[in-house]
N, C-alpha and C positions, 0 to 999 in steps of 0.2 A: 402381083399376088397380094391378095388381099388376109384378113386373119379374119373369123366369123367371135363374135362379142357378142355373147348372153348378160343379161343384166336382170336378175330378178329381186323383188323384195314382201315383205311378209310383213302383215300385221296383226298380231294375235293375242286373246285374252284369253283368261283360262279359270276354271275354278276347282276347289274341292284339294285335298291335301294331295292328290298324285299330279297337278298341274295341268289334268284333265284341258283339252281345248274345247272355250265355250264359243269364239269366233276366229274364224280363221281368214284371213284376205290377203291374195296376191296377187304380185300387180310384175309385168314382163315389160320392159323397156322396147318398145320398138319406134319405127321412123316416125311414128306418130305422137310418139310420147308413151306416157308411160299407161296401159291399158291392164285390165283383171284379165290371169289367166285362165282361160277356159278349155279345159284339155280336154276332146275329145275324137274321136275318129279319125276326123281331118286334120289335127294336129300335126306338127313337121315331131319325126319320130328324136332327132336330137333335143327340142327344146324338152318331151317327156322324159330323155335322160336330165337333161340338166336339171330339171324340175326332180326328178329322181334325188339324188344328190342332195338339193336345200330340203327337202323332204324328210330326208334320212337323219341331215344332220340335224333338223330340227328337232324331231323324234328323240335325238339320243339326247340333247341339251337339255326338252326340260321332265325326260324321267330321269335323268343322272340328278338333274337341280334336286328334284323330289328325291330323290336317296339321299343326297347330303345334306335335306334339312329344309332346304329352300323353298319355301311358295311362293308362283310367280302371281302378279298379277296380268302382265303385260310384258309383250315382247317384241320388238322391232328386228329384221334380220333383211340381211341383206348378202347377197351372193352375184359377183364377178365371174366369168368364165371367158377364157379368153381359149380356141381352137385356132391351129393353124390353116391355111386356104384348104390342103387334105383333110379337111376336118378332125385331127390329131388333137389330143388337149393339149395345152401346153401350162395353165396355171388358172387357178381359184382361189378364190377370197371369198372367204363366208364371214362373218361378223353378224354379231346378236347384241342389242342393246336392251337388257331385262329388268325390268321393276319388278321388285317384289315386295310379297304382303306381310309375310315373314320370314328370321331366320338370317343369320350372319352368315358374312361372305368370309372367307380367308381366301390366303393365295391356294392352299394346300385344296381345297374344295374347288375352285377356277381352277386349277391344276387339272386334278381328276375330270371335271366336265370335258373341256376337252380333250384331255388324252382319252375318254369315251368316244366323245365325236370323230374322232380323225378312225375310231375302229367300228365305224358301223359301218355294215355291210357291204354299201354301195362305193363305200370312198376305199377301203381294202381291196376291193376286185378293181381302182383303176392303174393305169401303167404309173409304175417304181419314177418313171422319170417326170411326173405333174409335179411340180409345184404345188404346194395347199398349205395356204394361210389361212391361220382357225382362232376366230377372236370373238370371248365373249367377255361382256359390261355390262358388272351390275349396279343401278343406279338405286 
């Protein structure tokens, strides 16, 4: 039995005081290395979940940043996904590594970001029993 391992990551800039995304670039890990993802028709319907998922979280990081103050400039993010051979989840790791333009970090503000993240949408509807590691840094 084998476990099936998604590996995506993100490279993003953004502008304007809501964090607005001005470039967006992801890239999916496969046997080839690491290639841009291009979701369309013929895509395997899990990898658009998992893409679902960095998507969401990504979403909620940097309009939560913008509510407490934060302007990003740039953000690096990276998402783990480990399913069992039934293709079950069994654990995720998302991690954001944020530069911004302004605006102080406290713990209390990292706090909040992700305790938003872990409540968007996608990651609340999955099964009680995934694991999810949610880490963001700001540089």
């Amino acid at each position: 039995m084998s476990k099936h391992i998604f590996h995506l990551r993100l490279n993003c800039t953004y502008e304007s005081s809501e964090n607005k995304v001005s470039v967006l670039d992801v890239e999916v890990f496969t046997e080839n290395g690491w290639q841009p993802l291009e979701l369309n028709e013929a895509s395997p319907g899990f990898l658009i979940f998992v893409y679902s998922i960095f998507s969401c979280q990504h979403t909620h990081m940097r309009i939560q940043a913008g509510e407490n103050g934060l302007m990003i400039d740039s953000a690096e993010g990276d998402l783990k996904l480990l399913a069992s051979d039934d293709w079950r989840l069994e654990s995720i790791d998302v991690a954001f590594s944020v530069k911004l333009k302004s605006g102080i970090v406290t713990d209390e503000k990292t706090g909040l970001i992700i305790e938003h993240m872990q409540r968007c949408p996608v990651s609340v509807n999955l099964p009680a029993d995934v694991v999810i590691n949610t880490n963001v840094d700001f540089v």
